[in-house]
Backbone as a ProteinNet text record, in pm:
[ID]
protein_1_A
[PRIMARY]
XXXXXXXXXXXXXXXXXXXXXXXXXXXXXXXXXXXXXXXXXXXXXXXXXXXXXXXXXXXXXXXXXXXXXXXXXXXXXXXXXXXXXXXXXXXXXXXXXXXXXXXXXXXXXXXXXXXXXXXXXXXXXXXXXXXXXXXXXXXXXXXXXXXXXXXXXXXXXXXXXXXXXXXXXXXXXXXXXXXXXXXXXXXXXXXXXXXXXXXXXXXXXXXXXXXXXXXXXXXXXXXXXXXXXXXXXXXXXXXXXXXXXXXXXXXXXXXXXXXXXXXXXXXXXXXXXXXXXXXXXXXXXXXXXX
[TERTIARY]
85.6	0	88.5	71.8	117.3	123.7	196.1	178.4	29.7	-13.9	-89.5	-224.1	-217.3	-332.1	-351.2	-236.1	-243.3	-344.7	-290.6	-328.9	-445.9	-503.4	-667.6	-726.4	-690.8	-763.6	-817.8	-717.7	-724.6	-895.4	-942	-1102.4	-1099.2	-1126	-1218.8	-1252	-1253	-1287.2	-1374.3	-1416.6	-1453.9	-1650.7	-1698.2	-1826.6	-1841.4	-1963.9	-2033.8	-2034.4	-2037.1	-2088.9	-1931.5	-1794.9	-1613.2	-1597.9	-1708.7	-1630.4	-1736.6	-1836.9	-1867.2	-1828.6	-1783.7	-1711.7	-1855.9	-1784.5	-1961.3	-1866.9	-1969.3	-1945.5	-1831.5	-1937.2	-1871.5	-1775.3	-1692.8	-1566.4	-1494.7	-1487.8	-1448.3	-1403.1	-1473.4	-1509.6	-1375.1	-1429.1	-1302.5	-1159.8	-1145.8	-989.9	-940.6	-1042.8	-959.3	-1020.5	-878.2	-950.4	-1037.8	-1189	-1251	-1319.2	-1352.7	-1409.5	-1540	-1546.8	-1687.2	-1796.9	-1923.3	-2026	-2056.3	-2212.9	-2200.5	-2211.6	-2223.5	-2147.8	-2298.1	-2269.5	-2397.7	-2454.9	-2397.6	-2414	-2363.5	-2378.4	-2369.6	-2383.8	-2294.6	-2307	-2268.7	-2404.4	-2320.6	-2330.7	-2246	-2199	-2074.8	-2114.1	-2014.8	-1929.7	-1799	-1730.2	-1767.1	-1811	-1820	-1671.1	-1673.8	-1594	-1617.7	-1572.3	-1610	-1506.5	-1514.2	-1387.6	-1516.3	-1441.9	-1526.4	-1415.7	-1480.4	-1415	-1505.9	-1482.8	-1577.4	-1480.8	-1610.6	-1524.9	-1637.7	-1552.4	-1588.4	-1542.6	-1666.5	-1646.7	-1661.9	-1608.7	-1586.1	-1566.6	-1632.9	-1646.7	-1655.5	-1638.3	-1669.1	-1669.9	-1689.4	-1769.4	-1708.1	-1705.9	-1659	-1724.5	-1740.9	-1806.8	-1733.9	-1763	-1649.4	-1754.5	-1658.5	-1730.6	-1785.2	-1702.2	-1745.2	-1657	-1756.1	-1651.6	-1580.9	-1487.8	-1411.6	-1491.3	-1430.7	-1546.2	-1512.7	-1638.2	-1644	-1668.1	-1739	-1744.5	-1890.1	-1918.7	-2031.2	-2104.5	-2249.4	-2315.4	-2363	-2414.7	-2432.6	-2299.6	-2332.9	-2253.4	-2201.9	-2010.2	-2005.3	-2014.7	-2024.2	-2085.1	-1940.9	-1971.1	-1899.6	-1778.6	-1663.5	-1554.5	-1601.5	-1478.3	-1492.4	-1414.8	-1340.9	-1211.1	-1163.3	-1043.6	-1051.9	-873.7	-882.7	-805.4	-873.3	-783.1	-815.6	-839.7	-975.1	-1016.2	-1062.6	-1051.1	-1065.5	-1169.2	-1270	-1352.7	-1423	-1418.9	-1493.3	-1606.3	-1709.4	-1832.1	-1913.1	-2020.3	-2121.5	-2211.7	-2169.9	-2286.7	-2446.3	-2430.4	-2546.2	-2513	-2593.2	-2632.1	-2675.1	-2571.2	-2587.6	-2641.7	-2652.7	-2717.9	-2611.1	-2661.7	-2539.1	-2542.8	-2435.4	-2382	-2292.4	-2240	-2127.8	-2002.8	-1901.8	-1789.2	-1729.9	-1680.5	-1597.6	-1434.4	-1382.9	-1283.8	-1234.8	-1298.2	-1281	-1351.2	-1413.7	-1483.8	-1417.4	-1246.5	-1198.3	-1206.8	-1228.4	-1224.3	-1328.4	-1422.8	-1517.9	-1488.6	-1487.2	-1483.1	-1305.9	-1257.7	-1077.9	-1026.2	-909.7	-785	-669.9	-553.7	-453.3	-329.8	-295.8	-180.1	-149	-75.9	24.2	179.8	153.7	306.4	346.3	355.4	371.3	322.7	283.5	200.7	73	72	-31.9	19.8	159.3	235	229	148.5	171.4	287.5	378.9	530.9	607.1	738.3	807.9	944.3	1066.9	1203.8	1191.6	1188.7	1194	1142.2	1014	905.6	1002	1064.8	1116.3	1026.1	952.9	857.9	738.2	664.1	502.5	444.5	393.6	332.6	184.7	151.4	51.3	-97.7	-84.3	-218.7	-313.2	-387	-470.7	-446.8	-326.1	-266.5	-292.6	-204	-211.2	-285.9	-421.9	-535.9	-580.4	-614.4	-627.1	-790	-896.5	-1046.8	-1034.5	-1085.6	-1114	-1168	-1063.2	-1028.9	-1134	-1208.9	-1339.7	-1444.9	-1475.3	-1645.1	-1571.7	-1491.3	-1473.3	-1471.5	-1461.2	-1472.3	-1580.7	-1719.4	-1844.2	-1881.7	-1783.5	-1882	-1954.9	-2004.7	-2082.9	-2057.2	-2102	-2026.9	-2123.1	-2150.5	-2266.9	-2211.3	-2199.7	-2157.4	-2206.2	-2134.5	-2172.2	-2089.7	-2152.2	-2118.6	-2004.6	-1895.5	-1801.5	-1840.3	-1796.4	-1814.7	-1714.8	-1616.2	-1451.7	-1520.2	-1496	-1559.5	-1368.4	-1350.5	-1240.4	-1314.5	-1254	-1327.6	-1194	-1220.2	-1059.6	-1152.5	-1084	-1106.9	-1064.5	-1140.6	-1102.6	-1164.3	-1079.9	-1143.4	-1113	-1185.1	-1206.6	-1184	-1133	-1105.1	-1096.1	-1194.8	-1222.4	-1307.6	-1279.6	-1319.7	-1377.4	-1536.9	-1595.4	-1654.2	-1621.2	-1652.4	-1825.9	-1871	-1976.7	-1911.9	-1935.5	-1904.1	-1888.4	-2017.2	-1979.2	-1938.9	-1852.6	-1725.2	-1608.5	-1573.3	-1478.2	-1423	-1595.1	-1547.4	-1539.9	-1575.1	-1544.2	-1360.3	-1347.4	-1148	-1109.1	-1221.2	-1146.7	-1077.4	-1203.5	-1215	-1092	-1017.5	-975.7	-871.1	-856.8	-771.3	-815.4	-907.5	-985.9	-1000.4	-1044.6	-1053.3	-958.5	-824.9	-718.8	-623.7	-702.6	-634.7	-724.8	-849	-893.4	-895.5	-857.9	-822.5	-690.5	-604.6	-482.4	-522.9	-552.2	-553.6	-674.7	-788.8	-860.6	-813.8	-718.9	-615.7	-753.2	-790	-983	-886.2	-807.9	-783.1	-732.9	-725.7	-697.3	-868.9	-914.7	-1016.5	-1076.6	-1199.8	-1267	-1288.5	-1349.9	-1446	-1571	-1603.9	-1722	-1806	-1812	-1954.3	-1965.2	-1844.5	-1903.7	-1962.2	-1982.2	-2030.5	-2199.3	-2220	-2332.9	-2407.5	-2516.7	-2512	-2654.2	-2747.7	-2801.6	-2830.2	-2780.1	-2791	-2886.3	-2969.1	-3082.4	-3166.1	-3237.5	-3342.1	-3424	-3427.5	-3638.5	-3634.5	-3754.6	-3791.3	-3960.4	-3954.3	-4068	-4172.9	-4334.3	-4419.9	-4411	-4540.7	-4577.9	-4657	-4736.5	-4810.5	-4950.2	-4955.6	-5144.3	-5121.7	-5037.1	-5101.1	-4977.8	-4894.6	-4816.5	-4707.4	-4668.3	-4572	-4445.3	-4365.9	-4255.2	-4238.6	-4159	-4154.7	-3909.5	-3948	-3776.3	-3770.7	-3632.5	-3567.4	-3464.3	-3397	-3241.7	-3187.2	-3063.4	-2969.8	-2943.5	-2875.5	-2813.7	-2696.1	-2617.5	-2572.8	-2549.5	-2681.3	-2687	-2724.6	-2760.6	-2782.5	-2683.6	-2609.1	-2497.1	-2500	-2527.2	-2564.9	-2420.3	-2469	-2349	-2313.9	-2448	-2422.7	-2469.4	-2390.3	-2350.2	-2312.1	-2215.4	-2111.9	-2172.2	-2270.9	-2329	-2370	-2379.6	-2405.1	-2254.9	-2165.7	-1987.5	-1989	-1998.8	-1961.4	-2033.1	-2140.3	-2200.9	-2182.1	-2122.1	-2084.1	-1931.8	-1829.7	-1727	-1714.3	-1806.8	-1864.1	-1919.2	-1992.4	-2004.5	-1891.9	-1794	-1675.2	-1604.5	-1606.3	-1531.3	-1542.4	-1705.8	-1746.5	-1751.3	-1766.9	-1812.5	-1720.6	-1797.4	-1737.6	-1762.8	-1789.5	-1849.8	-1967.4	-1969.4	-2086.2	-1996.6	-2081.2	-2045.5	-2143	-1980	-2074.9	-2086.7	-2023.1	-1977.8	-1929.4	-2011.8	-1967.3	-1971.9	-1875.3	-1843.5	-1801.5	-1947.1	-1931.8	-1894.3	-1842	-1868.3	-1864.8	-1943.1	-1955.1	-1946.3	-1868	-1849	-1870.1	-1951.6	-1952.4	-1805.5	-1780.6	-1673.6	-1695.6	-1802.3	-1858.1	-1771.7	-1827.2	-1700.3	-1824.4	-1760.7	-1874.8	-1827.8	-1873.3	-1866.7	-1892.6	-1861	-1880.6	-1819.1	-1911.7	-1904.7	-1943.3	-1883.6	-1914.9	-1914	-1969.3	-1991.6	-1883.1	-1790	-1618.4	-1597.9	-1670.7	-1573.4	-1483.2	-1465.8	-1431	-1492.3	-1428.5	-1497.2	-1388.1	-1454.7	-1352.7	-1410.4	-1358.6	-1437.6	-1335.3	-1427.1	-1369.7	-1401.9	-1303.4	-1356.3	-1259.7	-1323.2	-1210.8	-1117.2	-993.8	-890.8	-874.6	-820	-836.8	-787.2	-701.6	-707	-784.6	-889.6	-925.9	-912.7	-821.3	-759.8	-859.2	-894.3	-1019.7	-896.4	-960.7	-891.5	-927.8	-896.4	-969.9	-908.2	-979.8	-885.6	-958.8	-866.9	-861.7	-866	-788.1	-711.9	-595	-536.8	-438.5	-424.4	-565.7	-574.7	-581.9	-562.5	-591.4	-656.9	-624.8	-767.1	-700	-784.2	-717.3	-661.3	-553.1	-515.9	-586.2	-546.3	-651.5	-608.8	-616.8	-585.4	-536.8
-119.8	0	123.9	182.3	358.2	414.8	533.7	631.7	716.8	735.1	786.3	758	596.4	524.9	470.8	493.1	506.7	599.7	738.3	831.3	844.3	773.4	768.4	711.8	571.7	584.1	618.6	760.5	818.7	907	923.2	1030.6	1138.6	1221.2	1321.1	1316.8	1320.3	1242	1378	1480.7	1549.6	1568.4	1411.6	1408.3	1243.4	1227.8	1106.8	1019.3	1071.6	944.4	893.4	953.7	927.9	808.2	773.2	672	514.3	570.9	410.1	382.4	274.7	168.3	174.8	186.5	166.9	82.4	-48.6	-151.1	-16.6	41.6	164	198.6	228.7	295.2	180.1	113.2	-90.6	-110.7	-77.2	-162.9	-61.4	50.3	144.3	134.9	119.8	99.7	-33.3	-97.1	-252.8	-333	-468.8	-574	-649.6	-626.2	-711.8	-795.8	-913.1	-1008.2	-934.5	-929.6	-833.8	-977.5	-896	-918.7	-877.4	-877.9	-869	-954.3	-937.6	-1034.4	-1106.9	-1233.5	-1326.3	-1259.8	-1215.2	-1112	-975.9	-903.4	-791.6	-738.2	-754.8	-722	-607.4	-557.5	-440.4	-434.3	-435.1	-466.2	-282.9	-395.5	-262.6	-319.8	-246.6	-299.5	-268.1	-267.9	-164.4	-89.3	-14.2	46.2	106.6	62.1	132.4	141.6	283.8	327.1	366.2	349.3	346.8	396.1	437	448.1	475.7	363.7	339.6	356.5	419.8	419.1	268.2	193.9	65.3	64.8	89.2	114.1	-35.1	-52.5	-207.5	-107	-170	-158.4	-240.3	-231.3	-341.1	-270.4	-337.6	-250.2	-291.2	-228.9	-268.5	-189.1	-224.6	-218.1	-169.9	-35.7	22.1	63.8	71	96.9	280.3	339	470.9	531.8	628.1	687.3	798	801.5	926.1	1074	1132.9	1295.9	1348	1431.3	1442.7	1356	1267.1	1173.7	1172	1179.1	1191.5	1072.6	1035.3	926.5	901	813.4	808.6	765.8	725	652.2	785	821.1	945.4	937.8	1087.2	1081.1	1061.6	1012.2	968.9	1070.9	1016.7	1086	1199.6	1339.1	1375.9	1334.3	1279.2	1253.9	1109.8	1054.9	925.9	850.5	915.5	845.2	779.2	669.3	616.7	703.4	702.3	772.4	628.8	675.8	633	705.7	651.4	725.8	621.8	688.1	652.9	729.8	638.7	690.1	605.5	658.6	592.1	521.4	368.6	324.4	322.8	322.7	286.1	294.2	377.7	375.1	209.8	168.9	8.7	49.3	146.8	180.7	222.9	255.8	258.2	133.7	144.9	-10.7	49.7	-36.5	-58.9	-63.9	21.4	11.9	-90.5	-199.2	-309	-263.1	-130	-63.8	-82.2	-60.8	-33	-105.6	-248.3	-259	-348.9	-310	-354.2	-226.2	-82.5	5.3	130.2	108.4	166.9	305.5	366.7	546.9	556.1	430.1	495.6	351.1	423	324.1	351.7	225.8	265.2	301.5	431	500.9	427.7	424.4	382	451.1	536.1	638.5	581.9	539.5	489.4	390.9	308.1	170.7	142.1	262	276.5	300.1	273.4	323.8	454.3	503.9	726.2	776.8	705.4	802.3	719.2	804.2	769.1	781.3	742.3	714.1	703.2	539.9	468.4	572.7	618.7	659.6	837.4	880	1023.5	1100.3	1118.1	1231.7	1133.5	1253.8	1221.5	1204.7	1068.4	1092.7	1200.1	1269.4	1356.1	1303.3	1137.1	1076.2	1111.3	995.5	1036.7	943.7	895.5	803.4	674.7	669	542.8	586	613.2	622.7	764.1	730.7	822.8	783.9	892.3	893.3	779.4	658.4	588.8	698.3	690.8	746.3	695	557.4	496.7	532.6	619.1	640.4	777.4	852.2	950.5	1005.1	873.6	860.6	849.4	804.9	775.1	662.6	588.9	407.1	345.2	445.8	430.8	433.9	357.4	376.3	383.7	431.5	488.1	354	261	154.8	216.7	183.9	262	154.4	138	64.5	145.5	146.1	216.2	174.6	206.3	159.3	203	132.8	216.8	165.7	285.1	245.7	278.7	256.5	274.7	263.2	361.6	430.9	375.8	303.6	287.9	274.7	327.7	364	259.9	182.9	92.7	122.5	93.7	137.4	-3.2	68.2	-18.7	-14.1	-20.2	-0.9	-73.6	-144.8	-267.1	-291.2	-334.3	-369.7	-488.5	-444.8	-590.9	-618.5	-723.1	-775.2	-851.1	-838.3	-960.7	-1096.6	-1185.1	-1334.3	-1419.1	-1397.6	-1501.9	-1420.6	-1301.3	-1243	-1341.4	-1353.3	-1420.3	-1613.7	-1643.5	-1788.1	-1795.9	-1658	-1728.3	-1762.3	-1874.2	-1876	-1777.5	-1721.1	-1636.9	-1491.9	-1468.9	-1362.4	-1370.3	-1487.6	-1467.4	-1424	-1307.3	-1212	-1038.1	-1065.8	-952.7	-815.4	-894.9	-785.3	-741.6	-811.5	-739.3	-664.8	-675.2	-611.8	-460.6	-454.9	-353.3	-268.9	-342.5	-253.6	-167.3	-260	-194.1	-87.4	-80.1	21	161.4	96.8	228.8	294.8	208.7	317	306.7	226.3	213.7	260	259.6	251.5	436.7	521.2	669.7	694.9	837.9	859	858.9	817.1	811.8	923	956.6	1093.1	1061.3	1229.6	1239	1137.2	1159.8	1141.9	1024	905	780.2	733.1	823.1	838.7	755.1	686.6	576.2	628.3	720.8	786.5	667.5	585.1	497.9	377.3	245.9	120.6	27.2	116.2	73.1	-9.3	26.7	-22.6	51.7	109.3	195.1	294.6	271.2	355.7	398.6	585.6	590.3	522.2	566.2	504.4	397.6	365.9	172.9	220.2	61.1	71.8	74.5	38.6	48.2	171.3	218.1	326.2	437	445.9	510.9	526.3	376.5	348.2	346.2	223.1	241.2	102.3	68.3	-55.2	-49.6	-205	-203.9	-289	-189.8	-261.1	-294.5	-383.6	-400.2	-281.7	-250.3	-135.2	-173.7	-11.4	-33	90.9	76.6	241.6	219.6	322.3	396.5	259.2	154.7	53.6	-52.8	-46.2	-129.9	-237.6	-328.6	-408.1	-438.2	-434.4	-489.8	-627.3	-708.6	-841.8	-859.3	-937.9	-989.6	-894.3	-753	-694.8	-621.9	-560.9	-492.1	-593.7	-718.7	-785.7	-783.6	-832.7	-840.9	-712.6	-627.5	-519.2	-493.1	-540	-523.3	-611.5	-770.6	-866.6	-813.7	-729.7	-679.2	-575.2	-517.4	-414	-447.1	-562	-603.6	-652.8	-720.8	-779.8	-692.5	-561	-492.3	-452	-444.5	-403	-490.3	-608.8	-682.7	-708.1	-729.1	-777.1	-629.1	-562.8	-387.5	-328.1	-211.8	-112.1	-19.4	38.8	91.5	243.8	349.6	451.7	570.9	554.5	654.5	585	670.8	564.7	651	666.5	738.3	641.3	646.5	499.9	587	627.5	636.1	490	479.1	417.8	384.7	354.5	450.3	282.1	322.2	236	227.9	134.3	143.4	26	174.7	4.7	-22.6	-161.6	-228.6	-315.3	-324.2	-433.1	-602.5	-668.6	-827.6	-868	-860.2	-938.5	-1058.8	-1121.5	-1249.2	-1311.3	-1341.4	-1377.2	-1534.4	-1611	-1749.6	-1776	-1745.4	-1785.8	-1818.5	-1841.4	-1845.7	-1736.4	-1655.8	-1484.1	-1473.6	-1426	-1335.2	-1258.7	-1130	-997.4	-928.8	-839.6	-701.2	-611.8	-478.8	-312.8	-262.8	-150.9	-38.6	32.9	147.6	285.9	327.7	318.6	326.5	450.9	493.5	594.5	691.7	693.7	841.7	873.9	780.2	778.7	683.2	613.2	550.6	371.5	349.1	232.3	142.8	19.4	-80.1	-231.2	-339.8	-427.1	-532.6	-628.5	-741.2	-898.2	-952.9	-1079.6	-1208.5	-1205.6	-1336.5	-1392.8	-1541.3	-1522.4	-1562.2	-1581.8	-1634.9	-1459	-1376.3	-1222.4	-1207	-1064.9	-1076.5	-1126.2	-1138.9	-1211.7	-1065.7	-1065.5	-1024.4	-917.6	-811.1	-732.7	-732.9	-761.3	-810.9	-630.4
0	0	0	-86.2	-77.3	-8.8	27.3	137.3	95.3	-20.9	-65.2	-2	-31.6	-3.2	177.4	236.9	366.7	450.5	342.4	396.6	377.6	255.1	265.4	371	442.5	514.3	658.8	630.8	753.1	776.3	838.6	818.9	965.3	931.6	986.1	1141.1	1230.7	1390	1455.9	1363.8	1449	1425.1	1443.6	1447.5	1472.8	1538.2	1564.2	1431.1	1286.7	1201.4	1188.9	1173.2	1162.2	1253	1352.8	1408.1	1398.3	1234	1203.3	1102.1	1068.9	953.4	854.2	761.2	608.2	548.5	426.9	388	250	185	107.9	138.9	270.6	265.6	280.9	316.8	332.2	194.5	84.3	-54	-80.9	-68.9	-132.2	-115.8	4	105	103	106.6	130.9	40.1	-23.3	-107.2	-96.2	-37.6	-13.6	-166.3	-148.6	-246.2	-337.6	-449	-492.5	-445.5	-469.6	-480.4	-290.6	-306.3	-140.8	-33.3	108.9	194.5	222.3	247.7	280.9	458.9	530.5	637.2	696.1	733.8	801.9	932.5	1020.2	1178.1	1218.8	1281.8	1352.2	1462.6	1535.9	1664.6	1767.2	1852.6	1916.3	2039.7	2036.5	2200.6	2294.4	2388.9	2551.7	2623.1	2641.3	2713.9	2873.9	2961.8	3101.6	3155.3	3216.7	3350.2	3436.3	3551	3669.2	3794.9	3871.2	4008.9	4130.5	4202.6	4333.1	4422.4	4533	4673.7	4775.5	4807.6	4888.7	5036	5084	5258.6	5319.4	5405.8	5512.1	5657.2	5735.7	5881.4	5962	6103.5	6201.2	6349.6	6430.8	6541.6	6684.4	6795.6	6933.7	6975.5	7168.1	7237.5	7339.9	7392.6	7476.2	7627.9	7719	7844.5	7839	7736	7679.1	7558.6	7504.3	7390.1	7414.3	7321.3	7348.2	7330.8	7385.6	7361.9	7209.5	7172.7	7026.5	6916.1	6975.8	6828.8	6804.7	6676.7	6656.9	6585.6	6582.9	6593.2	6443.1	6388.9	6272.4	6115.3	6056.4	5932.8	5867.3	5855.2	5780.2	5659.9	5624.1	5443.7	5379.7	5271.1	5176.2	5122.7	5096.8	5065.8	4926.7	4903.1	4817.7	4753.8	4768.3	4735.1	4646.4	4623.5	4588.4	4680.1	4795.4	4908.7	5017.2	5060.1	5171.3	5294	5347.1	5458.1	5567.5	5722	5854.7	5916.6	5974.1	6078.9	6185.1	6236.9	6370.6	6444	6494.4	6536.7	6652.2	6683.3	6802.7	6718.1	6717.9	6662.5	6743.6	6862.8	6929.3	7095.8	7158.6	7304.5	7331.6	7442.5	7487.9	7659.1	7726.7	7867.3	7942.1	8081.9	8220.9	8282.8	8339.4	8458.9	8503.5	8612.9	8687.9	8574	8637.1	8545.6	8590.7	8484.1	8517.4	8520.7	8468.5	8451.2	8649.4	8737.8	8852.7	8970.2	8926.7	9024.2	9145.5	9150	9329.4	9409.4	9357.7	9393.8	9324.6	9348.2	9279.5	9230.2	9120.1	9104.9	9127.2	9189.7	9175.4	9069.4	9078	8948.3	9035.5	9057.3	9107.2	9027.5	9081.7	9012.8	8892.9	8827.1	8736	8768.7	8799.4	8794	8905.7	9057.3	9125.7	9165.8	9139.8	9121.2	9229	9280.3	9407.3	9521.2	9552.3	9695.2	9736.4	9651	9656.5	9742.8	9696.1	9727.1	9582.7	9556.2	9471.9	9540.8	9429.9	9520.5	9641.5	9624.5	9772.4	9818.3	9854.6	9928	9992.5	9946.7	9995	9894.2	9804	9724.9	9731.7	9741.6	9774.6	9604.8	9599.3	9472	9462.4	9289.7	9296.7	9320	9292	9314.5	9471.5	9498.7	9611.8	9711.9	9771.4	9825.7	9729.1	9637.3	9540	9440.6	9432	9371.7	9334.3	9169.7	9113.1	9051.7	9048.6	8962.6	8821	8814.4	8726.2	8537.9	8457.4	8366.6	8296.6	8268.6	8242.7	8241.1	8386.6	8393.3	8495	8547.8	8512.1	8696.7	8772.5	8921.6	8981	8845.7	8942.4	8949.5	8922.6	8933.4	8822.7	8769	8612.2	8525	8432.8	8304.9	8201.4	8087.3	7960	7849.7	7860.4	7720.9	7605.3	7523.5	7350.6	7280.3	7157.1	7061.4	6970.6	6941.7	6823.6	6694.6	6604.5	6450.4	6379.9	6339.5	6263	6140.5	6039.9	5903	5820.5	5689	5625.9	5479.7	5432.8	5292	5193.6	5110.3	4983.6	4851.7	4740.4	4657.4	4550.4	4439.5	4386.9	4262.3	4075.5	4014.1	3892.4	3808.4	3690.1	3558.4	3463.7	3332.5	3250.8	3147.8	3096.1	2964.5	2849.8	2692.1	2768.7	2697.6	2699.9	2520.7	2437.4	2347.3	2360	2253.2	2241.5	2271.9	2328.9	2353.3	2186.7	2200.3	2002.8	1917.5	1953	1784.7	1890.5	2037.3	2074.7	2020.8	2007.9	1960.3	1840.1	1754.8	1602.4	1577.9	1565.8	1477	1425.1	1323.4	1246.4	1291.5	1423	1443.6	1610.8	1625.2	1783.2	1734.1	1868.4	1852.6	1830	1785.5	1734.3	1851.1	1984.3	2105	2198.4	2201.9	2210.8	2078.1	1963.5	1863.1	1840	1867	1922.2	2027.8	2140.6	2267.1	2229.9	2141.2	2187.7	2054.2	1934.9	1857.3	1894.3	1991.6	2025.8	2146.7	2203.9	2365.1	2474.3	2511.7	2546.6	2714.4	2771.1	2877.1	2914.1	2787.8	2784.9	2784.3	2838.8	2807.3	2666	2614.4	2521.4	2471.1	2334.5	2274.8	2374.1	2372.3	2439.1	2337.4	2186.9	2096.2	2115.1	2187.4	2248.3	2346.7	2419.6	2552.5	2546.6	2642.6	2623.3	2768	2757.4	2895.1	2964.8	2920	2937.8	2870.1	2971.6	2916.5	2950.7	3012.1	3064.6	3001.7	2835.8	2750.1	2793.6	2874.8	2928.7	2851.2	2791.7	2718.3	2740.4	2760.6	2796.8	2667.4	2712.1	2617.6	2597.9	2562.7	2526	2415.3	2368	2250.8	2310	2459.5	2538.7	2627.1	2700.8	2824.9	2802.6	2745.3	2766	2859.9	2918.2	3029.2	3027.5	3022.4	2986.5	2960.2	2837.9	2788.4	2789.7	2801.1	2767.9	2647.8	2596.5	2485.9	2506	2355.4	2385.4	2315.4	2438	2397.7	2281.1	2242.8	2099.3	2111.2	2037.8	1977.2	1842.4	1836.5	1685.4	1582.5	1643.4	1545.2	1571.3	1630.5	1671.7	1795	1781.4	1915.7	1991.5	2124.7	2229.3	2257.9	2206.2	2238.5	2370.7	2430.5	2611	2658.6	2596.7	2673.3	2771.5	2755.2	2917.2	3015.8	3026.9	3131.8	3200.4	3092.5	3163.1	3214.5	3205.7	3209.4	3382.4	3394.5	3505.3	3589.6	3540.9	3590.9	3708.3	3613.7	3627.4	3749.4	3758.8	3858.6	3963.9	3957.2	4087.6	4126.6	4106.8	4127.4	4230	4165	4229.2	4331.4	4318.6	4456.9	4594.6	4578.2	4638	4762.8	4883.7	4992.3	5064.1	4997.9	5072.1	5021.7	5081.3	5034.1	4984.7	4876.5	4750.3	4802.7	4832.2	4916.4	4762.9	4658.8	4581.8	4462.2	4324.6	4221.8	4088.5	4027.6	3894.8	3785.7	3701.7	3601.3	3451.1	3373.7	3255.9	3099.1	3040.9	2940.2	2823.4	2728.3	2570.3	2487.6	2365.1	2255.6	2181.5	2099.6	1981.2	1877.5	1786.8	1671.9	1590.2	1530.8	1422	1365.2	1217.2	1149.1	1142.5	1145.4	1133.2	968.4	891.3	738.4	732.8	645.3	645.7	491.9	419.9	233.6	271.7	115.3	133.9	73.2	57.4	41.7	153.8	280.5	428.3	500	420.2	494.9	567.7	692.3	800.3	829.4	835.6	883.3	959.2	1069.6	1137.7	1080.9	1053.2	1041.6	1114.5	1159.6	1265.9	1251.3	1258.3	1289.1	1389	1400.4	1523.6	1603.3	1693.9	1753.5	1669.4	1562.8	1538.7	1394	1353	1251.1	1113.9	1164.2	1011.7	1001.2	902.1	867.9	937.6	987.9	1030.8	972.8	919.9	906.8	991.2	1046	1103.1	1018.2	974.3	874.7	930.4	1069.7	1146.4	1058.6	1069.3	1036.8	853.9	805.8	688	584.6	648.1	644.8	503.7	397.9	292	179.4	93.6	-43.9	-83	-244.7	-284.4	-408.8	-408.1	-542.7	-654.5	-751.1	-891.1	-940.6
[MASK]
++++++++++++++++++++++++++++++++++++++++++++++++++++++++++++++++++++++++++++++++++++++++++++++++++++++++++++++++++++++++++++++++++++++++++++++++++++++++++++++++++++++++++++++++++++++++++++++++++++++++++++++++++++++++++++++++++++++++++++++++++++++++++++++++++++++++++++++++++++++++++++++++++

């Protein structure tokens, strides 16, 4: 191929239709077989980056809490660092402090082990002969039990090409979705105009009341296949084993066509990240152009 003809098939990237493959610009650029193909797929890759924050906690039971802590689950990071907190999960009542109960409301020294003198007994220790107010319940015998709750906020993310399942088992075609990841850079941010902002299928209106009926996604005509289930399969993964306090999903299509002639050819095209037609052949790649 020419530099000439290289350069043809470079296109345009600054609109939504530059990044779909037509059988027409295919026919033009590359030797494909004449006549037309016994099928036509249009299909698309999934693309998702994601970044979750996944909270894990666990709880103790203290004879009291420290002052200033406040009650209730904290709100969610702004951030995407590991955060620590601590809180009152729950009022457990008053009792008897077990902190003190050979000496009710006292604790013996520590600094002098309770002898209230120090060096060999020539300085008077500052305690209260030995005994100093139980640091627990504060020298009254009582104690307020409270439940703690240490929560830890970490941030875990995601970045991942999901293929349709059956372009993976065709022969012809293996290989195909790491030969696309690596030529669309799926792991750098995407174009906005791929941006897939619902994969839902709901669609308002029906054909009786005007409700809401679901379909299967598409972009632009391009089916995903399986790939939004992986894709959601993938996401729970990540999450799992926590609660998922905070979650920034974005989504992007990247169509490519599937042709298929009754010669036994099968090829996909798709446009690469900076524009230029791509075809992938496998290893029997395309016939030759006369």
């Amino acid at each position: 191929m020419t530099a000439r003809d290289k350069a043809g098939l470079l296109r345009d990237m600054s609109s939504l239709e530059s990044y779909f493959p037509t059988l027409d610009t295919a026919r033009a650029r590359l030797p494909l077989p004449a006549g037309e193909p016994v099928s036509v797929e249009r299909l698309a890759m999934l693309v998702v980056h994601a970044a979750l924050i996944r909270r894990t906690s666990w709880a103790e039971d203290v004879e009291s809490a420290p002052a200033g802590l406040e009650s209730g689950e904290p709100p969610p990071p702004d951030d995407l660092e590991v955060h620590h907190h601590v809180r009152i999960d729950a009022s457990l009542g008053g009792g008897e402090c077990t902190a003190c109960t050979a000496n009710p409301g006292q604790r013996r020294c520590r600094i002098c082990g309770g002898a209230g003198t120090l060096f060999n007994g020539k300085t008077r220790c500052s305690c209260d002969e030995g005994f100093i107010p139980c640091p627990t319940c504060g020298g009254t015998a009582e104690a307020s039990r409270v439940r703690l709750r240490y929560y830890t906020d970490t941030p875990a993310f995601l970045s991942e090409a999901y293929m349709p399942t059956h372009i993976t088992a065709v022969p012809a075609l293996f290989g195909l979705e790491s030969r696309m990841e690596q030529d669309v850079q799926f792991q750098q941010a995407l174009p906005e105009e791929l941006r897939c902002h619902d994969l839902t299928g709901r669609v308002t209106g029906s054909a009786y009341r005007g409700g809401e009926k679901i379909v299967r996604p598409d972009f632009h005509g391009h089916d995903f296949g399986d790939a939004i289930d992986k894709a959601l399969a993938g996401l729970t993964a990540i999450g799992a084993g926590a609660s998922v306090v905070r979650h920034v999903v974005r989504a992007y299509a990247w169509p490519f066509l599937r042709l298929q002639w009754g010669t036994g050819l099968d090829v996909a095209i798709y446009v690469d990240r900076i524009g230029s037609l791509k075809v992938f052949a496998g290893a029997g790649g395309l016939p030759s152009r006369d």
